[in-house]
C-alpha positions as CSV (number, residue, x, y, z in Angstrom):
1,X,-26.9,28.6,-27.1
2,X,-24.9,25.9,-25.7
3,X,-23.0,23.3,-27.8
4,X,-22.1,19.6,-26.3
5,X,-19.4,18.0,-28.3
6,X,-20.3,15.0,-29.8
7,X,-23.6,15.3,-29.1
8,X,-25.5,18.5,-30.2
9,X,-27.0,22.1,-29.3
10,X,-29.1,23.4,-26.8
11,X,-30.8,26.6,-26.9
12,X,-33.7,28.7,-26.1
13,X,-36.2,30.7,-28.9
14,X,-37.3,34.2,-28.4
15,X,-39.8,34.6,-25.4
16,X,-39.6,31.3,-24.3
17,X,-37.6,29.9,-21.0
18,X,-37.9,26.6,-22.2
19,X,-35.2,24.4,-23.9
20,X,-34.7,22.7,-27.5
21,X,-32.3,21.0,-28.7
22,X,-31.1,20.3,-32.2
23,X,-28.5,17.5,-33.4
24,X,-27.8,15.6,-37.1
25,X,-29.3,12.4,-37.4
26,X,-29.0,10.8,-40.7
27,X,-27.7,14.0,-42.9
28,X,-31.0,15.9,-41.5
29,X,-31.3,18.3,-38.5
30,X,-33.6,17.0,-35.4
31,X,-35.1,19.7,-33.6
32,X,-37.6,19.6,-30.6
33,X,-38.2,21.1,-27.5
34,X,-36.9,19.6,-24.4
35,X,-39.9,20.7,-22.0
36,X,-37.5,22.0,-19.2
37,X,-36.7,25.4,-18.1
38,X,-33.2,24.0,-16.4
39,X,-30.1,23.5,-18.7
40,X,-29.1,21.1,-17.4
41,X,-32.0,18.3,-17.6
42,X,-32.1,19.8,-21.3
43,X,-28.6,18.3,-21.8
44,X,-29.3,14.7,-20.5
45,X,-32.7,15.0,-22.4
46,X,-30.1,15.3,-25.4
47,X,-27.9,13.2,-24.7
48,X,-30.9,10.4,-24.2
49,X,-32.7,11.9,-27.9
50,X,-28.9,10.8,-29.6
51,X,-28.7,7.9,-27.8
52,X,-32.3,6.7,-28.9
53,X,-32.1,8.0,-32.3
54,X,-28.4,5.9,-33.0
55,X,-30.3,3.0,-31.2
56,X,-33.0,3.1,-34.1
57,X,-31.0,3.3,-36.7
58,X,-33.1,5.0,-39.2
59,X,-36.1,4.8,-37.2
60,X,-35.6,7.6,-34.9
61,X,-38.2,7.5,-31.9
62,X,-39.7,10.8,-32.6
63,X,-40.6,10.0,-35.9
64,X,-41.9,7.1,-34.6
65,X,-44.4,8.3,-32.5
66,X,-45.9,10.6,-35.1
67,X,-46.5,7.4,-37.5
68,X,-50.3,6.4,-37.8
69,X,-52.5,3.5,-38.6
70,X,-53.4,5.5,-41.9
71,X,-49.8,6.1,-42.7
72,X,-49.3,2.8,-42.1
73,X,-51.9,1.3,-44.5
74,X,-51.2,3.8,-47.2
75,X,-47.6,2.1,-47.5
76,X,-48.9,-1.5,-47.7
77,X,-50.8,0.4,-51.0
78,X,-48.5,1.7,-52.5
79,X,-46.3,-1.2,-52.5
80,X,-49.1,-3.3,-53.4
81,X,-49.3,-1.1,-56.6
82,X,-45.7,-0.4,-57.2
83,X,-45.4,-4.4,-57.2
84,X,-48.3,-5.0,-59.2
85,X,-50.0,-7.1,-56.7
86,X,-53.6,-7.6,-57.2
87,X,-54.9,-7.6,-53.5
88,X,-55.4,-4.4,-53.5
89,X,-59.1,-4.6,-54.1
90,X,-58.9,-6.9,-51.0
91,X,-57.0,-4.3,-48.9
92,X,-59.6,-1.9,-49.3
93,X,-62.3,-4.6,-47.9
94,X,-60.4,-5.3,-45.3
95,X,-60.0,-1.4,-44.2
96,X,-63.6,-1.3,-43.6
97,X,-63.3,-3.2,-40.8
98,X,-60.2,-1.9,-39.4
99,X,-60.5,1.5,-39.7
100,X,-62.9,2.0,-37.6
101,X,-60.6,0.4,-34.5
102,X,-57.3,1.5,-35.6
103,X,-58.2,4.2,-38.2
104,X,-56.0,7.9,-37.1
105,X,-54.2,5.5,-33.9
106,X,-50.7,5.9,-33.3
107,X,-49.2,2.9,-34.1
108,X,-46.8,3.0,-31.2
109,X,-50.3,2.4,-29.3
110,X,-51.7,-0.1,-31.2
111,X,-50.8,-3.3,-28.9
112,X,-51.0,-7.6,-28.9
113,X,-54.2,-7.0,-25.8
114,X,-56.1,-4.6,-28.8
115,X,-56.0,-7.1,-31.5
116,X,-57.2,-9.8,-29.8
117,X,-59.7,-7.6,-28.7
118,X,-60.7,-7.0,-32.2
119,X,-60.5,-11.1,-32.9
120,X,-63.3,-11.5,-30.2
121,X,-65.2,-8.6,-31.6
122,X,-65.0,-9.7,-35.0
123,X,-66.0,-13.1,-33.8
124,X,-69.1,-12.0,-32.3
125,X,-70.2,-9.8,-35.4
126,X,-70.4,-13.7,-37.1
127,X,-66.9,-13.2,-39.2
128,X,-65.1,-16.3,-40.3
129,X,-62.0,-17.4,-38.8
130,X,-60.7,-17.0,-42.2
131,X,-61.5,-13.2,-42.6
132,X,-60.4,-12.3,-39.5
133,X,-56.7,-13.9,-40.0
134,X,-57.0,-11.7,-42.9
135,X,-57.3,-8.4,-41.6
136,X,-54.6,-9.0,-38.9
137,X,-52.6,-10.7,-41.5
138,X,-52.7,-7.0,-43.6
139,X,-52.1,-5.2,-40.0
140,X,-49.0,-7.2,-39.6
141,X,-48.0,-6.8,-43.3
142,X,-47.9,-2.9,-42.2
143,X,-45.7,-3.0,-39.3
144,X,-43.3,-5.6,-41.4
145,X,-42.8,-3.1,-44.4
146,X,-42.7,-0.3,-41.8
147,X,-39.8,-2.1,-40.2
148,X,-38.5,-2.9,-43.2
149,X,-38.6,1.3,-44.6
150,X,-36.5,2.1,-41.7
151,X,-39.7,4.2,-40.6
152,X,-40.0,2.1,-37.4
153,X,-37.9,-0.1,-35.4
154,X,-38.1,-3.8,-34.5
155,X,-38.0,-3.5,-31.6
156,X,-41.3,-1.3,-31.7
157,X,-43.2,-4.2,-33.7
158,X,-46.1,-5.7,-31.6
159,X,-46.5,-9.4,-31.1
160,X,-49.5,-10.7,-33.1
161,X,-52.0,-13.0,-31.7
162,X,-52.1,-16.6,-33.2
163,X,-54.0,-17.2,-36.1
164,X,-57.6,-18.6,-35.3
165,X,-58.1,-22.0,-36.3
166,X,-59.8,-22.1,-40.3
167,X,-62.0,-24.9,-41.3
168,X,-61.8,-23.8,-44.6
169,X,-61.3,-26.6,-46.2
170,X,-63.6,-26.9,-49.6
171,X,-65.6,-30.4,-49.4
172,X,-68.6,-29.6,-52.4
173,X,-67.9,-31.6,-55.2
174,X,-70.0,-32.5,-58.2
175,X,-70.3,-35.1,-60.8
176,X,-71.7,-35.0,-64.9
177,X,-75.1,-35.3,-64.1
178,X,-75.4,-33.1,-61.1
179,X,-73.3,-30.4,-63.3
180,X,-75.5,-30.7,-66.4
181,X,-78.8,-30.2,-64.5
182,X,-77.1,-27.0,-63.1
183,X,-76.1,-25.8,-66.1
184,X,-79.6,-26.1,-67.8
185,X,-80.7,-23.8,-65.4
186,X,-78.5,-20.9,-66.1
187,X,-79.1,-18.7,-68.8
188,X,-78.0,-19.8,-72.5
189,X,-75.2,-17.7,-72.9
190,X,-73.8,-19.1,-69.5
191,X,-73.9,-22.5,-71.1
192,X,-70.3,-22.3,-72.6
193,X,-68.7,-20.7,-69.9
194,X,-69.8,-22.8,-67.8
195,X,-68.9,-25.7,-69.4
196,X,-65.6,-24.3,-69.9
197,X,-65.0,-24.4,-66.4
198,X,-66.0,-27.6,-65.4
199,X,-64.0,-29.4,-68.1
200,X,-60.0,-27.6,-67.2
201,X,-60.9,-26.7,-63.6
202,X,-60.0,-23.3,-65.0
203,X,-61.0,-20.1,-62.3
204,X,-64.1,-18.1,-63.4
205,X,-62.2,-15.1,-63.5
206,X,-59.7,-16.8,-65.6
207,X,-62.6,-17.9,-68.0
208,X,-64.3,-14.3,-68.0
209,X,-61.3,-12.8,-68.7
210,X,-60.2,-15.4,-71.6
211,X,-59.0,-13.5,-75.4
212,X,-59.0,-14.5,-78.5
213,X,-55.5,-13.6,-78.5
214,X,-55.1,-16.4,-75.9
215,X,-56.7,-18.8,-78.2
216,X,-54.8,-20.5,-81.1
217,X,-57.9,-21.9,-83.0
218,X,-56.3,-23.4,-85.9
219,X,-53.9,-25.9,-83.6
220,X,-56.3,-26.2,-80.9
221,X,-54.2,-24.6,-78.0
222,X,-54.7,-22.5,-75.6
223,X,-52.8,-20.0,-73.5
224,X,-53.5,-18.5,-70.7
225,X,-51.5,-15.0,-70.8
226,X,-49.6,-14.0,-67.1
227,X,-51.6,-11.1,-67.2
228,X,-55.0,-13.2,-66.9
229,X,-53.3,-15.7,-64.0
230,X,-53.9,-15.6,-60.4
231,X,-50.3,-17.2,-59.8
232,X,-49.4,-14.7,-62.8
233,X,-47.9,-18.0,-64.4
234,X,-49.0,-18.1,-68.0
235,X,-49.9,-22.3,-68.9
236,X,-51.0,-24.3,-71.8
237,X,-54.7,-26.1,-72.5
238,X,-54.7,-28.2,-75.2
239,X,-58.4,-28.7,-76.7
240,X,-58.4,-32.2,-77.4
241,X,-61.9,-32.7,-75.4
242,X,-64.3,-32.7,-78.0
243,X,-66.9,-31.2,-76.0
244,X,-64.2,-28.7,-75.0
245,X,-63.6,-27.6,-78.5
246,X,-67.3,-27.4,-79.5
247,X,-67.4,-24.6,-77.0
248,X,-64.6,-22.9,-78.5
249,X,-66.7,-23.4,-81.8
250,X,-69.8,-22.1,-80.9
251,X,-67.8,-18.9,-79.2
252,X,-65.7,-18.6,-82.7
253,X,-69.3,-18.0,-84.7
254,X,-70.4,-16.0,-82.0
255,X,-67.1,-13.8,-82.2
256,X,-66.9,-10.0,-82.3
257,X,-64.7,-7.4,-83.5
258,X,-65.8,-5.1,-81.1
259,X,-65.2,-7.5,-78.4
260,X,-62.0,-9.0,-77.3
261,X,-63.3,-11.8,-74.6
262,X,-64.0,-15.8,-76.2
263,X,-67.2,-14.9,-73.9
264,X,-69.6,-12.2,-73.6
265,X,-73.0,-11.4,-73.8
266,X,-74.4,-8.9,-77.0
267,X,-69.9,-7.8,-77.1
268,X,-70.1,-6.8,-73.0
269,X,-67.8,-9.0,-71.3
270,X,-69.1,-11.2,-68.4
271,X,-69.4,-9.6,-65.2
272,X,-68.8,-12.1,-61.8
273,X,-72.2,-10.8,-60.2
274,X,-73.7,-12.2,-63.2
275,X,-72.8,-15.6,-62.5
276,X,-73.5,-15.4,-59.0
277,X,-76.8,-13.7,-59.6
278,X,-78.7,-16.7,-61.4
279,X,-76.0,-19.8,-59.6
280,X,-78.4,-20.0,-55.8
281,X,-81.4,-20.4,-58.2
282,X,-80.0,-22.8,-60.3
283,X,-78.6,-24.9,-57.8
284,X,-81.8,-25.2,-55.8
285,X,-84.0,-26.1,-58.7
286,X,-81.1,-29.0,-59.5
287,X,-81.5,-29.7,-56.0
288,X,-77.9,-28.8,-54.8
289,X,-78.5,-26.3,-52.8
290,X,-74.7,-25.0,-51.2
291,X,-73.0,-25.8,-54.3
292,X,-70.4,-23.2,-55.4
293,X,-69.1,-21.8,-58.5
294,X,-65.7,-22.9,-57.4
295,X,-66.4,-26.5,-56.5
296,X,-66.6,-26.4,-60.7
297,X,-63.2,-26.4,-60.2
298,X,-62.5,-29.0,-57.3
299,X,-64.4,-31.4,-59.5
300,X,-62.3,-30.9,-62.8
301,X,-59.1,-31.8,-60.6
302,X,-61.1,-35.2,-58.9
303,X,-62.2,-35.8,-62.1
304,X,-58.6,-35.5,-63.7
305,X,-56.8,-37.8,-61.5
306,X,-60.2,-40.3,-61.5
307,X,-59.0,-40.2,-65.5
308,X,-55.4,-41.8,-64.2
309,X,-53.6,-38.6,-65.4
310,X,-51.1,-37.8,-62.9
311,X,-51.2,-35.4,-60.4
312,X,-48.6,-33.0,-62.0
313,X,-50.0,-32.5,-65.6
314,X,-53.3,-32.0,-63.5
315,X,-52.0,-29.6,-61.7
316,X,-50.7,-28.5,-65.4
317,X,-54.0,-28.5,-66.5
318,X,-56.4,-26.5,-63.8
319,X,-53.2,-24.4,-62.7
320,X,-52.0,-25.1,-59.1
321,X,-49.3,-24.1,-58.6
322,X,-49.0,-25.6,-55.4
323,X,-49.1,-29.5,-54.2
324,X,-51.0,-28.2,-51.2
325,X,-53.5,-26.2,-52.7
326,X,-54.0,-29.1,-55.1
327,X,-54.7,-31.8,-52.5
328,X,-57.2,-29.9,-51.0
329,X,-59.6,-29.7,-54.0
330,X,-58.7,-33.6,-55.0
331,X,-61.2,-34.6,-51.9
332,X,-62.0,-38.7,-51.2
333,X,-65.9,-39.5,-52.0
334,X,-67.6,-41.7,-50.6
335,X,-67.3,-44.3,-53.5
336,X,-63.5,-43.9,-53.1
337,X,-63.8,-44.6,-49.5
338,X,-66.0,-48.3,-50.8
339,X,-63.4,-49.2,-53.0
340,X,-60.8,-48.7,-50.8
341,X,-62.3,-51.2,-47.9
342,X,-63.3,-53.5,-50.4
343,X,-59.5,-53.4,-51.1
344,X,-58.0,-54.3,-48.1
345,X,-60.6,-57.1,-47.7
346,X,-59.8,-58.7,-50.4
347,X,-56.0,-58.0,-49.2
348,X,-57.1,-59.4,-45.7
349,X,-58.4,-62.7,-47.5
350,X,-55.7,-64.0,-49.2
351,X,-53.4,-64.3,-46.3
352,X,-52.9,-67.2,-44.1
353,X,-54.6,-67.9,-41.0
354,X,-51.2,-69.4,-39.4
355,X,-49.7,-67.3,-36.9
356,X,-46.6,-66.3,-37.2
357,X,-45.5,-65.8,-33.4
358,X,-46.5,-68.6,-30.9
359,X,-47.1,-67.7,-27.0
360,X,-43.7,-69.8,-24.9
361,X,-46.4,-72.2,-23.5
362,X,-48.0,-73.2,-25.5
363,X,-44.5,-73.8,-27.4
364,X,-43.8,-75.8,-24.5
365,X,-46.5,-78.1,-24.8
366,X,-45.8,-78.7,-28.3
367,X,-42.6,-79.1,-27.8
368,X,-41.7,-83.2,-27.8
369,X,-38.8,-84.4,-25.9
370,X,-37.3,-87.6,-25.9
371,X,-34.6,-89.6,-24.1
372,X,-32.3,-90.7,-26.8
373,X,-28.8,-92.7,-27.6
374,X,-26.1,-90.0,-27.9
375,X,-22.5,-90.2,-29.7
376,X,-21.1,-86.9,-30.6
377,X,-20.9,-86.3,-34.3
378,X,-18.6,-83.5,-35.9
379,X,-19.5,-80.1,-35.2
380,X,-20.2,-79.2,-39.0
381,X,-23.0,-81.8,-38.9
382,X,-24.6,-81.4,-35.7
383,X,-25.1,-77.2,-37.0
384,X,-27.2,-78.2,-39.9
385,X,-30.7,-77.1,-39.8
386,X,-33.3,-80.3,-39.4
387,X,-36.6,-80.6,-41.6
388,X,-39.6,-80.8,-39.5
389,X,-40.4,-83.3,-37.5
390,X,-36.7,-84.6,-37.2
391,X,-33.9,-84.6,-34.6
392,X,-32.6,-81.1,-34.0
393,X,-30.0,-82.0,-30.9
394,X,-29.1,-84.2,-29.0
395,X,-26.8,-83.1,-26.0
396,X,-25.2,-85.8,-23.4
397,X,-25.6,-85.6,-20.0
398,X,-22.1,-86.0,-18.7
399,X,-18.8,-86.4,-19.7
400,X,-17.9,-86.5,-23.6
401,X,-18.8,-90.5,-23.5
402,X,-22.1,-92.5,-25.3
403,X,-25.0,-91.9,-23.4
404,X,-28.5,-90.2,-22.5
405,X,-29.4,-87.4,-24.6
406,X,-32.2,-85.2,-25.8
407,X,-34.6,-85.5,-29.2
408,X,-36.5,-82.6,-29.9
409,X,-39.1,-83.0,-32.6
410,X,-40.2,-79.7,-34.2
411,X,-44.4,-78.8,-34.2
412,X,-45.1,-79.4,-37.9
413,X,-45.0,-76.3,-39.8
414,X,-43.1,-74.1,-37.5
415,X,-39.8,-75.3,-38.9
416,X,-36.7,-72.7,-38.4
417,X,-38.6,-70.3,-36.3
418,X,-37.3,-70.2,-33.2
419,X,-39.7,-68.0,-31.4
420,X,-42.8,-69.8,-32.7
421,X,-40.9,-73.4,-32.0
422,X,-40.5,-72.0,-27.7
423,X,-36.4,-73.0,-28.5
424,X,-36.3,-70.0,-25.9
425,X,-33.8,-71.7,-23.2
426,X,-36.2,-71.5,-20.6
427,X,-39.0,-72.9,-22.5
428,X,-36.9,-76.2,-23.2
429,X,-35.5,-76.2,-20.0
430,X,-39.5,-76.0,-18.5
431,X,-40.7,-79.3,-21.0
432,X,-37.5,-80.8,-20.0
433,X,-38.9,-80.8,-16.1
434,X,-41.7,-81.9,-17.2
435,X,-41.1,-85.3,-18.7
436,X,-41.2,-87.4,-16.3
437,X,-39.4,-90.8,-17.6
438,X,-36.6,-88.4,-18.2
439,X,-33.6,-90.3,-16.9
440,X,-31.0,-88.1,-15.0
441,X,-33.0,-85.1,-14.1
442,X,-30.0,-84.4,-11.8
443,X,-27.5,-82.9,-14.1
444,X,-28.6,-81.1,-17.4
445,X,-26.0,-79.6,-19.3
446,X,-27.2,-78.6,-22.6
447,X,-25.7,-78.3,-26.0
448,X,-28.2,-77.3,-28.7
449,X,-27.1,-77.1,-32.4
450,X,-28.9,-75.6,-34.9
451,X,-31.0,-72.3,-35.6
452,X,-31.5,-72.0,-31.3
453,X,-31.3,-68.4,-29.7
């Protein structure tokens, strides 16, 4: 046995002329052979090991390459359970398809090249976009809270691909009508629930999981308990829609004190597969075939801001919590998109015709110059701004004496714009050549009053 200050111990075990070493990391004792029969390779090999393992902080390098996939995933659980998320059902979806690829892998293996590999793979089994981000979403969320535990470092974290491109966005809609003829085709004691939806927007899950505890039947209020919330943020619904409260009605005489849910069927509280085991059918024989149970819930937040109740007691209402997430179910139809040209024509029509901006030719051309009788007049005077059609400036050709000057009538109704009026100095100057009975061509010298730039 051989001690190195400041480092740790080398030694050998009974009938074996290899090398271990043994040093403190952390308050516990890190032992492991250093696969050399020569002392003193073991003592750079641990001097490297100490180097590493204070590198790593608590994620020592050994430890690291003994971590898993599994070990991984069985983290992301329990904190999923120790925070009370509720995607742990997901999780376990999702490990059907990654288990196979990465399931007993060490995740010091597990590299950027493999799970793109698995992106094209699950691509070609016909996954969505959408599902895919998913399952590397969860893969990333393992390394993150590893990193995070201290059980492996940062530095050891793979890059992730980029997210695939989702076209997720929900575009199914329906209106009253469509709705009703749904509806009818649904069993009876789907009616209600049903209805229920499509008047708050409320999330199936939210109306198959709805108490009579929730429900305060003699003020007509109800609220939604934190337990029963996807955002786990509890909100009011006030039942002020008639229609609304008749179904609260009917479910009051149809009440059970062996049942705690507003809706059941014979005191058994709805299932999800029951809804989706009669919707296809119904939707085809209304003749809207692709409709889904969740568009019930895109239409009650069109349908609210249609109404003219702002956005954020609609949001209130249906229980977005998120702007985003909100404008994405508040879709444009195509009667929105009517209204809105029909709009800007009407916009379009009640402005003038009369441009506003006038090319410098033709400016010119309109431009009438005169030769005129000139005496200088006070300089407050000559900066007054002229009413069309009258005398803007006159400017003398020589001297400060009486003599030849310049008139310059404004075009009728372009008074005080000088763009539009070609005041430009090389406009006037252009006109100026061109009048021919112009007397004294020779010498210009200009002195222009007014609004001219």
């Amino acid at each position: 046995m051989k001690h190195i200050r400041g480092f740790g111990t080398l030694y050998q075990r009974a009938g074996s002329r290899n090398w271990y070493i043994e040093f403190y990391h952390q308050g516990r004792v890190i032992r492991r052979s250093a696969g050399t029969e020569e002392e003193r390779k073991a003592g750079k090999f641990l001097i490297a090991e100490v180097a590493k393992a204070r590198s790593a902080g608590g994620a020592y390098a050994m430890e690291q390459e003994r971590l898993t996939f599994d070990a991984l995933i069985e983290d992301v659980g329990d904190d999923y359970k120790i925070n009370g998320k509720r995607s742990l059902r997901s999780l376990r979806v999702r490990m059907i398809h990654l288990r196979p690829i990465f399931g007993g892998m060490r995740a010091l293996k597990i590299t950027t090249a493999m799970m793109v590999r698995y992106q094209r793979n699950r691509l070609g089994e016909d996954a969505t976009p959408a599902s895919v981000n998913r399952e590397i979403a969860l893969l990333k969320r393992a390394f993150n809270l590893a990193a995070k535990n201290g059980v492996i470092s940062k530095a050891n974290v793979p890059a992730f691909p980029q997210q695939l491109e989702e076209n997720n966005v929900r575009e199914g809609f329906v209106d009253r009508a469509g709705f009703e003829a749904v509806r009818d085709a649904m069993p009876d004691y789907l009616h209600d629930p049903l209805t229920f939806a499509f008047r708050t927007g409320w999330r199936i899950g939210a109306v198959r999981g709805l108490r009579w505890s929730s429900v305060d039947y003699d003020n007509q209020m109800i609220t939604l308990e934190r337990s029963n919330s996807k955002n786990k943020r509890p909100w009011l619904l006030p039942l002020d829609d008639p229609e609304l409260f008749a179904v609260i009605e009917r479910a009051w005489q149809r009440r059970r004190l062996d049942c705690l849910h507003v809706f059941h069927h014979e005191g058994r509280p709805l299932a999800e597969s029951t809804f989706r085991k009669y919707w296809p059918k119904a939707t085809a024989e209304a003749g809207l075939s692709g409709l889904l149970i969740h568009d019930l819930r895109r239409s009650a937040a069109r349908n609210l801001v249609r109404a003219g109740v702002h956005e954020n007691v609609a949001m209130a209402i249906t229980g977005h919590k998120t702007r985003a997430i909100f404008d994405r179910y508040n879709i444009i139809a195509e009667d929105d998109l009517r209204e809105a040209i029909r709009r800007q024509s009407e916009y379009l029509a009640a402005q003038t015709n009369r441009p506003k901006v006038m090319p410098i030719r033709q400016a010119c051309d309109q431009t009438v110059i005169e030769p005129c009788a000139f005496r200088r007049t006070p300089t407050p005077a000559s900066r007054r701004k002229a009413p069309a059609n009258e005398v803007v400036s006159c400017a003398p050709m020589r001297g400060d004496a009486d003599g030849f000057g310049l008139k310059i009538l404004r075009p009728y109704g372009h008074a005080g714009s000088s763009p539009a009026l070609g005041t430009n100095f090389l406009a006037i100057l252009a006109a100026i050549f061109r009048a021919k009975d112009f007397p004294g061509r020779q010498v210009l010298r200009t002195d222009f009053a007014g609004d001219f730039g």
